[in-house]
C-alpha positions in Angstrom: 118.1 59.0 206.0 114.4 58.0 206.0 112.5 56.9 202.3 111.0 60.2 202.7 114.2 62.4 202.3 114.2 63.4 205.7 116.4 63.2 208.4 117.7 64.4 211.7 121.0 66.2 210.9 123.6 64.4 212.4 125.7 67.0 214.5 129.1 64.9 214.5 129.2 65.2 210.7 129.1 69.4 210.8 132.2 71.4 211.4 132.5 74.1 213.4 132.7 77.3 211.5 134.6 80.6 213.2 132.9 83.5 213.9 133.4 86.0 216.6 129.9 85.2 218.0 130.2 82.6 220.2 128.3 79.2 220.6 128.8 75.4 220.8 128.3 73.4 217.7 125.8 71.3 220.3 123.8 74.1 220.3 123.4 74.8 216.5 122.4 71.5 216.1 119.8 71.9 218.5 118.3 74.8 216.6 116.9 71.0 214.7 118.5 70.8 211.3 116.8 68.9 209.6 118.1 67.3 205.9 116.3 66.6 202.9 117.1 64.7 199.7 117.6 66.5 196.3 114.0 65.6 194.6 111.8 67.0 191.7 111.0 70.0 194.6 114.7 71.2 194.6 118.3 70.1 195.7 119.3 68.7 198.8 119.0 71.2 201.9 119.8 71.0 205.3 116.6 73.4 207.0 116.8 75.3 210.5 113.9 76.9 212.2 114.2 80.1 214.2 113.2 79.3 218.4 109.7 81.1 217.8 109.0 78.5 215.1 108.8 80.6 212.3 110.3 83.4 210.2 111.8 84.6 206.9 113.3 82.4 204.2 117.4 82.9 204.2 119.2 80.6 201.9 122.7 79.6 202.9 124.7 78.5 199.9 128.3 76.9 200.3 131.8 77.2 199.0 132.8 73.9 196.8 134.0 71.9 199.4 130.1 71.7 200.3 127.7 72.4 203.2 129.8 71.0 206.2 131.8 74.1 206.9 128.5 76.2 206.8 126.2 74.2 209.5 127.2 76.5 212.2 126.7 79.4 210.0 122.8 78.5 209.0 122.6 77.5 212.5 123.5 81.0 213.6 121.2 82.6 210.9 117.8 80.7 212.4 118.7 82.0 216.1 118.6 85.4 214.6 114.6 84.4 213.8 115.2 82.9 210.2 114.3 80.0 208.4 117.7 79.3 207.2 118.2 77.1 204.6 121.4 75.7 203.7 122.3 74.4 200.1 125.8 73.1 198.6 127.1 75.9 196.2 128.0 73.1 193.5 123.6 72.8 193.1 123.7 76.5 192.4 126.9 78.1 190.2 127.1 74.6 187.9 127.5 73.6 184.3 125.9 70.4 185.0 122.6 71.2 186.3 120.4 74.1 186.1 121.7 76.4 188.7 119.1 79.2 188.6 116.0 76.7 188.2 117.6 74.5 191.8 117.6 78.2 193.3 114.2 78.6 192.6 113.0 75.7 193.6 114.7 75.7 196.6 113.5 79.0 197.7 110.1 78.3 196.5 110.2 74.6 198.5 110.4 76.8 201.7 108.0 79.4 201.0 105.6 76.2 201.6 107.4 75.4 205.2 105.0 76.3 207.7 108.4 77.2 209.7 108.6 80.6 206.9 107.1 83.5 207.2 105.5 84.3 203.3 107.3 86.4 201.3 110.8 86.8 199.7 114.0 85.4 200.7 117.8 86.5 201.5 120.9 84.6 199.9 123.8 84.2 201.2 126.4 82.4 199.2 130.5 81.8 200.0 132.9 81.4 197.1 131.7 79.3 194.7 128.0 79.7 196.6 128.5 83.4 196.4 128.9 83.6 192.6 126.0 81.3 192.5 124.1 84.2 194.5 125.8 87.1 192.3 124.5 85.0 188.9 120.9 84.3 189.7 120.0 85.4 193.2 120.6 88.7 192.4 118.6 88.7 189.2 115.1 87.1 191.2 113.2 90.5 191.9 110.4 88.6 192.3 112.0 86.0 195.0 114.8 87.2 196.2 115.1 90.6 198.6 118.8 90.8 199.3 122.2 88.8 198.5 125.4 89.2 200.3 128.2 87.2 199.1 131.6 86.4 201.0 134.7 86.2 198.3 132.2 85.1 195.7 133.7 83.2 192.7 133.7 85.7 189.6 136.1 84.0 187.5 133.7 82.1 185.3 132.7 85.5 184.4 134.0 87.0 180.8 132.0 90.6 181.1 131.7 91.6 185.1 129.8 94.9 183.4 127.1 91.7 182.1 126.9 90.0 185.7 126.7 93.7 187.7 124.1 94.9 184.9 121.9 91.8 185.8 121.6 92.8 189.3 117.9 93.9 190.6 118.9 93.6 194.3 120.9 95.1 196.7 124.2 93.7 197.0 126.8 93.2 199.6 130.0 91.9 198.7 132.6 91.1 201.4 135.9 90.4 199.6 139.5 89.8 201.0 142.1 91.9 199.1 144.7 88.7 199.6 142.4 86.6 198.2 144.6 84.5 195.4 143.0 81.0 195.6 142.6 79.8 192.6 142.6 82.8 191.0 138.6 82.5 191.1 138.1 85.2 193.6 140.5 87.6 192.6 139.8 91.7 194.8 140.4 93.1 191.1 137.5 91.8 189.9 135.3 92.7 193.1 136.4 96.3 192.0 135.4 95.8 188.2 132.0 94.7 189.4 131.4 97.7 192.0 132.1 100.1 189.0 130.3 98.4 186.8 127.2 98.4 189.3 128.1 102.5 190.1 127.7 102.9 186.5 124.3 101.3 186.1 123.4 102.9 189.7 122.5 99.8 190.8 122.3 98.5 195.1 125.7 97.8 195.8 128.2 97.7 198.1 131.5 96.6 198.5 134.0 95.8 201.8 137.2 94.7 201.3 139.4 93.7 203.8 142.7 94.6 203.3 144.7 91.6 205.1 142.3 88.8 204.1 142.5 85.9 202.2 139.9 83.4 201.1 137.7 81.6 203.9 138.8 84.3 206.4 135.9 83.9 208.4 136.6 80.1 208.0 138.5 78.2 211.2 141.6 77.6 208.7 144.8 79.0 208.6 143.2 82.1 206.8 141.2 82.7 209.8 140.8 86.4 210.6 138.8 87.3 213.7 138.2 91.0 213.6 137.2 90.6 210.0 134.7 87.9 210.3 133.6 89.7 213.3 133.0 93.2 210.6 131.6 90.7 208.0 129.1 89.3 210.3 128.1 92.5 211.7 127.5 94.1 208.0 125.5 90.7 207.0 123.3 91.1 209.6 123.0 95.0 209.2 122.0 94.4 205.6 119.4 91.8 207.0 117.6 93.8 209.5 117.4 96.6 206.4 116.5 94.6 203.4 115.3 91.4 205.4 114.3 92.5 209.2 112.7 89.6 211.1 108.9 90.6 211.7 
């Protein structure tokens, strides 16, 4: 990586991610990822620009095991006409740092790309990534337009009635009812949460899929075509209504 921060994103490093849409890994690193260094302006991204050179800000945020299971996924985001931004989840939902003041900066480090269209952006979070989106994305009015989060983490939750009554977005939540790992991700708490949001009548909607695990849109054992395939489908849905591509 150069002094400056930046550098070419190495394509051999990222790992393919499963998804029912179908491309090459070659070809999501040539949508030109392109990796900075965490810094006083935020923590450290990998950035891809949509073909026409720019559009909106959506910000990618990873499971723990970090960003290289997610590439293909931002990849996929920036041929759709965003400026996706990919982040590791651990910057985000963390104890150790400040999780909503990295999210800020982060999204307000690509408002100033002149690959962004101004204005708000979409998070997308996975796991730990997508508790990180539930915790602060969805409580930035004033940044944020949309979250959807894939099995987000909830079990560093004590109230889910406090986390849903935070939320000033619309939600999407894509859950696996299988989903045992850890016990951080558990459907019974995906439930608590879309009562708690019915209750307060906030945006929100939850999918569960009955046969899923976690990381089923993930090539691992707990890969599950026709779901990621629906998960996909509904992201994008929820993108072209909260977060359409100008």
């Amino acid at each position: 990586m150069s002094s400056n921060g930046l550098a070419r994103h190495r394509c051999a490093r990222a790992r393919f991610v499963g998804w029912t849409l179908t491309f090459l890994l070659t070809g999501a690193c040539g949508t030109g990822g392109v990796t900075t260094a965490a810094g006083p302006d935020g923590p450290a991204q990998t950035a891809y620009t949509p073909p026409a050179g720019k559009g909106p800000i959506v910000v990618v945020l990873s499971g723990h095991s970090g960003p290289g299971l997610y590439h293909g996924y931002a990849a996929e985001l920036s041929r759709l006409g965003y400026y996706s931004v990919l982040l590791d989840g651990k910057d985000i939902l963390t104890r150790e740092q400040d999780g909503a003041g990295n999210l800020r900066k982060a999204i307000e480090r690509a408002q100033r790309s002149s690959q962004a269209v101004p204005g708000k952006a979409a998070v997308i979070g996975f796991s730990q990534g997508g508790g990180g989106a539930l915790a602060h994305g969805a409580n930035m009015p004033d940044l944020v337009s949309t979250v959807v989060a894939y099995y987000p983490q909830t079990n560093f939750v004590s109230d889910i009635g406090r986390l849903a009554a935070r939320f000033q977005v619309p939600v999407l939540v894509l859950a696996g009812a299988a989903d045992r790992y850890h016990n951080c991700c558990l459907i019974e708490s995906m439930r608590a949460m879309q009562a708690a949001a019915a209750e307060r009548q906030a945006q929100f909607e939850l999918v569960v899929y009955p046969y899923a695990d976690h990381g089923f849109n993930l090539r691992t054992s707990a890969y599950r075509g026709e779901d990621d395939a629906d998960a996909w489908r509904r992201t994008t849905e929820a993108l072209r209504r909260y977060h359409p591509v100008p």
